[in-house]
C-alpha positions in Angstrom: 100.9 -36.9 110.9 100.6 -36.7 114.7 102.9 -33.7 115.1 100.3 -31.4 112.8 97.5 -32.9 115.0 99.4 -31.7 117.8 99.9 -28.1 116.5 96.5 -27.5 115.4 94.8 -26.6 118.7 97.8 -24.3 119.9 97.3 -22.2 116.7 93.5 -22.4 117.2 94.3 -21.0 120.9 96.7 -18.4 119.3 94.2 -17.2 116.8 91.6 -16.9 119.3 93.9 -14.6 121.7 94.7 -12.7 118.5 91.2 -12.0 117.4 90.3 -10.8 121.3 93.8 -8.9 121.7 92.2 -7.3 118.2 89.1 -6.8 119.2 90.0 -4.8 122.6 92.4 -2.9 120.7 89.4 -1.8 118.4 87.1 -0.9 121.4 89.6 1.3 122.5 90.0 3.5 119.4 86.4 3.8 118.7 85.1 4.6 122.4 83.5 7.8 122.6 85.9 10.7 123.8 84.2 12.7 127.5 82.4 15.6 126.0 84.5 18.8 127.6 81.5 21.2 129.2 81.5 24.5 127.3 82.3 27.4 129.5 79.4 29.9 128.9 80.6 33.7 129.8 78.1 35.4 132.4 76.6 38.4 131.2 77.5 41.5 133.6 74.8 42.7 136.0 72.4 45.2 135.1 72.2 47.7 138.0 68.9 49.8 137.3 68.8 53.2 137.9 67.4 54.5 140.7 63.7 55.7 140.1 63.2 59.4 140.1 60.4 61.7 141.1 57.8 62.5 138.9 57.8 66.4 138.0 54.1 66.5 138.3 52.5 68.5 139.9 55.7 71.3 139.6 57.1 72.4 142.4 55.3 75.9 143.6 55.8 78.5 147.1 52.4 78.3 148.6 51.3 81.4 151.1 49.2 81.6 154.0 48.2 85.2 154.7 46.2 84.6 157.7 48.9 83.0 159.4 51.2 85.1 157.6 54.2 82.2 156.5 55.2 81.0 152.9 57.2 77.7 152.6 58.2 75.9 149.7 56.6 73.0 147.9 59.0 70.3 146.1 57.5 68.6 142.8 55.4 65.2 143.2 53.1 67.1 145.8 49.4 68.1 146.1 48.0 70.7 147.7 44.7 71.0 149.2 43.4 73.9 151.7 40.3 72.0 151.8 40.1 69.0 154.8 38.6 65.8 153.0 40.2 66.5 150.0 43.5 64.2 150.1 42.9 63.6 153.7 41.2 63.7 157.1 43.2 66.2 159.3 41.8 65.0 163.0 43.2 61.3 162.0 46.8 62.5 161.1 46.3 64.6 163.8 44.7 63.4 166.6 45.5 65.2 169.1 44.6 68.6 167.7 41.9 70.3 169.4 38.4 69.9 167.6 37.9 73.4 166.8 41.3 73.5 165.2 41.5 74.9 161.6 43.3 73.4 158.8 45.1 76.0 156.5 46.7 73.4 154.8 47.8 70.3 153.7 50.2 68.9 151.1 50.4 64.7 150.1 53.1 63.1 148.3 51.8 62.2 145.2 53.7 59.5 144.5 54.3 55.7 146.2 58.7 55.9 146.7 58.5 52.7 148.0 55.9 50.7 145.5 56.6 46.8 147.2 56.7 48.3 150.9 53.3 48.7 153.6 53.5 52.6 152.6 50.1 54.9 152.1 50.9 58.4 152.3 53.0 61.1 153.5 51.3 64.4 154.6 52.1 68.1 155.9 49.6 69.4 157.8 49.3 73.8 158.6 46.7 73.9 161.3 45.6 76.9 163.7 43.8 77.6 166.5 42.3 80.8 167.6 41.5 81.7 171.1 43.8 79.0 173.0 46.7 79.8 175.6 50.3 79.6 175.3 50.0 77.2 178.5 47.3 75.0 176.0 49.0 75.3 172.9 52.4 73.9 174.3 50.6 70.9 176.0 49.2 69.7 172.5 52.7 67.7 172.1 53.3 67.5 176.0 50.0 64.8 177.0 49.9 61.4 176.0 49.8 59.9 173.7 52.5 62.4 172.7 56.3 61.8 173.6 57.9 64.7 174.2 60.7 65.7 172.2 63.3 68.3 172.3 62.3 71.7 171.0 62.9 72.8 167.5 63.4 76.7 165.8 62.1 77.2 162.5 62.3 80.5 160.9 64.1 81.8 164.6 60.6 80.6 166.3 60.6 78.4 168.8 58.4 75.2 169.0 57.4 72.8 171.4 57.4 69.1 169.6 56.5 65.8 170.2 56.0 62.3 168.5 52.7 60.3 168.1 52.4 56.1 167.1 49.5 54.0 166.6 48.1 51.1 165.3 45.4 48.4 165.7 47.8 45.2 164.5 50.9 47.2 164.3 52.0 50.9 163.7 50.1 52.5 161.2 50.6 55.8 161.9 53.2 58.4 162.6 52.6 61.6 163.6 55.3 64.8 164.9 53.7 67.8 165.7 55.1 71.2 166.2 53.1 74.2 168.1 53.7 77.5 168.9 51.8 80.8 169.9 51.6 82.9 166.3 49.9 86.7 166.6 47.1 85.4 169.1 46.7 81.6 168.0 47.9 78.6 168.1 50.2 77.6 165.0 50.4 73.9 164.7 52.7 72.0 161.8 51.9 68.0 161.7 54.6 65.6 159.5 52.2 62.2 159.0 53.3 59.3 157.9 50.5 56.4 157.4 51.7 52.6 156.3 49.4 49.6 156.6 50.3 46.1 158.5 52.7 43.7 156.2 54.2 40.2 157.2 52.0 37.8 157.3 49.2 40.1 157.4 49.2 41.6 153.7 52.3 40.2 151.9 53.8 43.6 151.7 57.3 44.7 153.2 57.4 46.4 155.6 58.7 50.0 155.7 62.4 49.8 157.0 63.9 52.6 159.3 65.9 53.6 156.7 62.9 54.3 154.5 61.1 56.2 157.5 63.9 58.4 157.9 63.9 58.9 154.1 59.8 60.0 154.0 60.8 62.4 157.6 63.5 64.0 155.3 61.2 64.7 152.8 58.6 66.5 155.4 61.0 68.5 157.3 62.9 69.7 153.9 59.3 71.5 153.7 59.0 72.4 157.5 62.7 73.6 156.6 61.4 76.3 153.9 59.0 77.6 156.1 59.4 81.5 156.6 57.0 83.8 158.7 56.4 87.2 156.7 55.5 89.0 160.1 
Protein backbone atom coordinates (compact mmCIF):
# COMPACT_ATOMS: atom_id res chain seq x y z
CA UNK A 1 0.00 0.00 0.00
CA UNK A 2 2.58 2.62 0.58
CA UNK A 3 4.72 1.77 -2.49
CA UNK A 4 1.54 2.67 -4.90
CA UNK A 5 1.13 5.82 -2.92
CA UNK A 6 4.54 6.52 -3.64
CA UNK A 7 4.34 5.97 -7.45
CA UNK A 8 1.30 7.92 -8.00
CA UNK A 9 2.63 11.45 -8.14
CA UNK A 10 5.79 10.45 -10.34
CA UNK A 11 3.33 9.10 -12.93
CA UNK A 12 1.12 12.16 -12.41
CA UNK A 13 4.54 14.19 -13.11
CA UNK A 14 5.24 11.88 -16.09
CA UNK A 15 1.83 12.36 -17.59
CA UNK A 16 1.94 15.98 -17.24
CA UNK A 17 5.46 16.19 -19.15
CA UNK A 18 3.89 13.96 -21.75
CA UNK A 19 0.79 15.87 -22.42
CA UNK A 20 3.20 19.34 -22.67
CA UNK A 21 5.98 17.39 -24.76
CA UNK A 22 2.54 16.55 -26.89
CA UNK A 23 1.21 19.61 -27.01
CA UNK A 24 4.52 21.51 -28.26
CA UNK A 25 4.89 18.83 -30.69
CA UNK A 26 1.36 19.82 -32.05
CA UNK A 27 2.09 23.56 -32.17
CA UNK A 28 4.79 22.83 -34.25
CA UNK A 29 3.07 20.94 -37.06
CA UNK A 30 0.13 23.24 -37.23
CA UNK A 31 2.10 26.73 -37.22
CA UNK A 32 1.46 28.61 -40.23
CA UNK A 33 4.25 28.17 -42.96
CA UNK A 34 6.05 32.15 -44.04
CA UNK A 35 4.05 33.06 -47.00
CA UNK A 36 6.91 33.14 -50.03
CA UNK A 37 6.37 36.82 -51.81
CA UNK A 38 5.32 36.23 -55.43
CA UNK A 39 7.78 37.59 -57.88
CA UNK A 40 5.63 39.83 -60.29
CA UNK A 41 7.51 40.16 -63.83
CA UNK A 42 7.89 44.09 -64.85
CA UNK A 43 6.25 44.89 -67.91
CA UNK A 44 8.96 46.37 -70.55
CA UNK A 45 9.06 50.20 -71.01
CA UNK A 46 7.03 51.76 -73.47
CA UNK A 47 9.33 54.30 -75.38
CA UNK A 48 6.83 56.63 -77.27
CA UNK A 49 7.51 57.75 -80.50
CA UNK A 50 8.78 60.84 -81.10
CA UNK A 51 5.94 63.42 -82.16
CA UNK A 52 5.99 64.48 -85.72
CA UNK A 53 5.06 67.52 -87.57
CA UNK A 54 1.83 68.18 -88.68
CA UNK A 55 1.57 68.34 -92.63
CA UNK A 56 -0.69 71.30 -92.44
CA UNK A 57 -0.40 73.89 -93.91
CA UNK A 58 1.77 71.82 -96.95
CA UNK A 59 4.95 72.86 -97.61
CA UNK A 60 4.98 75.58 -100.59
CA UNK A 61 8.18 77.96 -102.56
CA UNK A 62 6.93 81.38 -101.78
CA UNK A 63 8.37 84.41 -104.28
CA UNK A 64 9.12 87.87 -103.71
CA UNK A 65 9.29 89.75 -106.99
CA UNK A 66 10.08 93.07 -105.67
CA UNK A 67 13.04 91.87 -103.96
CA UNK A 68 13.46 89.35 -106.57
CA UNK A 69 14.35 85.88 -104.12
CA UNK A 70 12.21 82.60 -103.74
CA UNK A 71 13.08 80.35 -100.71
CA UNK A 72 11.38 77.39 -99.67
CA UNK A 73 8.70 76.93 -97.04
CA UNK A 74 8.69 73.46 -94.91
CA UNK A 75 5.10 72.09 -93.79
CA UNK A 76 3.62 73.29 -90.31
CA UNK A 77 4.20 76.99 -91.45
CA UNK A 78 2.05 80.12 -92.12
CA UNK A 79 2.55 82.74 -94.24
CA UNK A 80 1.47 86.18 -93.98
CA UNK A 81 2.71 89.26 -96.21
CA UNK A 82 0.52 91.23 -94.19
CA UNK A 83 2.30 92.83 -90.61
CA UNK A 84 -0.37 92.19 -87.80
CA UNK A 85 -1.44 89.11 -89.12
CA UNK A 86 0.57 86.36 -87.09
CA UNK A 87 2.78 89.02 -85.78
CA UNK A 88 4.20 92.49 -85.04
CA UNK A 89 7.42 92.93 -87.24
CA UNK A 90 9.02 96.12 -85.21
CA UNK A 91 8.82 93.76 -81.88
CA UNK A 92 10.75 90.78 -83.43
CA UNK A 93 12.57 93.21 -84.93
CA UNK A 94 13.48 95.99 -83.11
CA UNK A 95 15.99 97.38 -84.46
CA UNK A 96 14.76 97.75 -87.98
CA UNK A 97 14.36 101.13 -89.09
CA UNK A 98 10.63 102.56 -88.86
CA UNK A 99 10.07 103.02 -92.43
CA UNK A 100 11.22 99.49 -93.05
CA UNK A 101 8.84 97.23 -95.12
CA UNK A 102 7.86 93.83 -94.36
CA UNK A 103 7.64 91.47 -97.49
CA UNK A 104 7.14 88.71 -95.38
CA UNK A 105 6.79 86.68 -92.65
CA UNK A 106 6.31 82.97 -91.96
CA UNK A 107 5.25 81.38 -88.06
CA UNK A 108 5.65 77.89 -87.08
CA UNK A 109 2.40 76.68 -86.66
CA UNK A 110 2.86 74.33 -84.28
CA UNK A 111 4.11 74.27 -80.28
CA UNK A 112 7.45 71.39 -80.74
CA UNK A 113 7.93 71.79 -77.27
CA UNK A 114 4.21 71.77 -75.69
CA UNK A 115 5.50 71.55 -71.54
CA UNK A 116 8.38 74.23 -72.30
CA UNK A 117 8.18 78.48 -71.91
CA UNK A 118 7.94 78.48 -75.98
CA UNK A 119 5.58 81.09 -78.08
CA UNK A 120 6.56 81.25 -81.46
CA UNK A 121 9.19 81.01 -84.05
CA UNK A 122 9.16 83.60 -86.93
CA UNK A 123 11.05 84.52 -90.31
CA UNK A 124 10.87 87.85 -91.10
CA UNK A 125 11.73 89.33 -95.21
CA UNK A 126 12.00 93.05 -94.62
CA UNK A 127 13.34 95.98 -96.99
CA UNK A 128 14.28 99.22 -96.92
CA UNK A 129 14.40 101.70 -99.78
CA UNK A 130 16.45 104.69 -99.90
CA UNK A 131 19.14 103.72 -97.08
CA UNK A 132 23.10 103.42 -97.46
CA UNK A 133 25.25 100.53 -97.60
CA UNK A 134 27.17 102.38 -94.56
CA UNK A 135 23.31 102.39 -92.75
CA UNK A 136 22.20 99.16 -93.82
CA UNK A 137 25.32 97.26 -92.43
CA UNK A 138 25.12 99.14 -89.02
CA UNK A 139 21.46 97.74 -88.45
CA UNK A 140 23.29 94.51 -86.80
CA UNK A 141 26.56 96.55 -85.90
CA UNK A 142 24.86 99.14 -82.81
CA UNK A 143 23.64 97.95 -79.61
CA UNK A 144 21.78 96.22 -78.69
CA UNK A 145 23.04 94.03 -81.44
CA UNK A 146 26.21 91.74 -80.92
CA UNK A 147 28.00 91.44 -83.78
CA UNK A 148 28.54 88.30 -85.30
CA UNK A 149 30.69 86.88 -88.06
CA UNK A 150 29.35 87.44 -91.60
CA UNK A 151 27.27 84.87 -93.42
CA UNK A 152 26.82 84.15 -97.57
CA UNK A 153 23.51 83.04 -98.59
CA UNK A 154 22.88 82.46 -102.22
CA UNK A 155 26.94 83.76 -102.81
CA UNK A 156 25.60 87.25 -101.08
CA UNK A 157 27.32 88.46 -98.45
CA UNK A 158 25.66 89.62 -95.15
CA UNK A 159 26.44 91.52 -92.24
CA UNK A 160 24.78 89.60 -88.93
CA UNK A 161 24.25 90.12 -85.55
CA UNK A 162 22.33 88.67 -82.50
CA UNK A 163 19.63 90.55 -80.34
CA UNK A 164 18.27 89.32 -76.38
CA UNK A 165 15.71 90.81 -74.29
CA UNK A 166 13.53 90.35 -71.60
CA UNK A 167 11.72 92.13 -68.69
CA UNK A 168 12.15 89.09 -65.97
CA UNK A 169 14.33 86.97 -68.21
CA UNK A 170 14.93 86.50 -72.01
CA UNK A 171 12.07 86.53 -73.86
CA UNK A 172 13.23 87.25 -77.01
CA UNK A 173 15.73 86.28 -79.65
CA UNK A 174 16.37 87.89 -82.48
CA UNK A 175 19.47 87.41 -85.55
CA UNK A 176 19.27 89.63 -88.24
CA UNK A 177 20.95 89.48 -91.57
CA UNK A 178 21.36 92.79 -93.96
CA UNK A 179 22.66 93.51 -97.06
CA UNK A 180 22.48 96.10 -99.93
CA UNK A 181 19.85 94.33 -102.73
CA UNK A 182 19.31 96.47 -106.23
CA UNK A 183 19.15 99.88 -104.33
CA UNK A 184 17.68 98.77 -100.78
CA UNK A 185 18.22 97.45 -97.89
CA UNK A 186 17.46 93.56 -97.74
CA UNK A 187 16.93 92.55 -94.14
CA UNK A 188 16.16 88.63 -93.07
CA UNK A 189 15.16 88.42 -89.08
CA UNK A 190 15.14 84.50 -87.35
CA UNK A 191 12.78 85.32 -84.02
CA UNK A 192 12.41 83.30 -81.41
CA UNK A 193 9.87 84.45 -78.52
CA UNK A 194 9.49 82.22 -75.06
CA UNK A 195 7.85 83.58 -71.98
CA UNK A 196 9.47 83.46 -68.18
CA UNK A 197 9.19 79.74 -66.50
CA UNK A 198 10.54 78.68 -63.01
CA UNK A 199 8.90 79.86 -60.49
CA UNK A 200 7.31 82.50 -62.51
CA UNK A 201 4.73 80.34 -64.65
CA UNK A 202 5.35 76.61 -63.88
CA UNK A 203 6.65 76.00 -67.32
CA UNK A 204 10.15 74.57 -68.42
CA UNK A 205 12.17 76.38 -69.52
CA UNK A 206 13.52 76.17 -73.10
CA UNK A 207 16.92 74.23 -72.97
CA UNK A 208 19.82 75.13 -75.36
CA UNK A 209 19.43 72.17 -76.99
CA UNK A 210 15.90 73.08 -77.85
CA UNK A 211 17.01 76.70 -79.06
CA UNK A 212 19.47 75.32 -81.29
CA UNK A 213 16.71 72.87 -82.56
CA UNK A 214 13.99 76.04 -83.31
CA UNK A 215 17.53 78.14 -85.08
CA UNK A 216 17.88 74.94 -87.27
CA UNK A 217 14.51 75.12 -88.29
CA UNK A 218 14.92 79.04 -89.31
CA UNK A 219 18.12 78.90 -91.09
CA UNK A 220 16.98 75.57 -93.06
CA UNK A 221 14.60 78.41 -94.63
CA UNK A 222 17.34 81.21 -94.69
CA UNK A 223 19.28 78.14 -96.30
CA UNK A 224 16.62 77.80 -99.36
CA UNK A 225 16.81 81.30 -100.06
CA UNK A 226 17.87 82.00 -103.77
CA UNK A 227 18.01 85.58 -105.45
CA UNK A 228 16.46 85.34 -109.12
CA UNK A 229 18.56 88.55 -110.21
Amino acid sequence: MKKESYCMPQRLILLAALVLIASALHAQTTEPKPQVPKVVPVPPLHRSAPMQDPTDPPPQDVTDPRDHLSFHLPAAWNLSRQDGEISTFHLDARTAPRRSQLRMVASLAFNPYPQSTFEGALFYVSSTANISAAACAMQTATKPFQVLPPATIDDVKFARGKDEHGKICTEARDVAYTAMRHGSCLRFDLAINSFCGGEVSGAQDLTEGQLQALYSRLAGILDSVHFTR
